[in-house]
C-alpha positions, 0 to 999 in steps of 0.5 A: 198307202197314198202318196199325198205329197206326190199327188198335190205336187201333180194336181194341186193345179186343179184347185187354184186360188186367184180370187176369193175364198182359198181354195181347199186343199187337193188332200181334202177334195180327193180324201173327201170322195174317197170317203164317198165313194167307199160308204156311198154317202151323199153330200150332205150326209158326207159332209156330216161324218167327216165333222164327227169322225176324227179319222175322216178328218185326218185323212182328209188333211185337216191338223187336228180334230175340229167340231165344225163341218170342213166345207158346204156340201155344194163344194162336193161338185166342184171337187167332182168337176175338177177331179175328172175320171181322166185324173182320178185315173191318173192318180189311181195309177200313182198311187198302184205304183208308190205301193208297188215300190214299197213291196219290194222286198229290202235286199242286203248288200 
């Protein structure tokens, strides 16, 4: 499980929007190379299955199914330089611990 809230109040930061387009949402960023990393896709390809795959787009934050790809491939770099190895890591650590709580056991009172 991924503690989305926790993680977009952390490092939303990362993707401001002061001029131009909105910035995507971390959810979507992170989810998007989440999905890349595990099922080696490039950008283009990614981009791709997330506009046909229904669960993709949940994972990524999106409200509903939608036929139309969520960003441009190009976008993927920016979401690489922003989400750096010190944060992936950071966030990897939230989301080792959020699981570790929800094992513990329910102990009666």
């Amino acid at each position: 499980m991924i503690p989305w809230e926790t993680i977009e109040a952390e490092y939303a930061r990362l993707f401001p929007s002061h001029t131009g387009m909105p910035a995507k949402p971390l959810r979507m960023a992170l989810g998007s190379l989440l999905i890349q990393k595990q099922y080696h896709y490039p950008d283009e390809e990614l981009v791709e299955q997330i506009r046909e795959n229904p669960y993709y787009q949940y994972f990524i934050g999106l409200p509903g199914y939608e036929d139309k790809i969520p960003f441009v491939p190009s976008l993927l770099v920016e979401f690489r330089k922003r989400l750096s190895e010190d944060v992936l890591n950071e966030i990897n650590e939230m989301i080792i611990e959020y699981n570790s709580l929800q094992d513990i056991p329910f102990l009666p009172q």
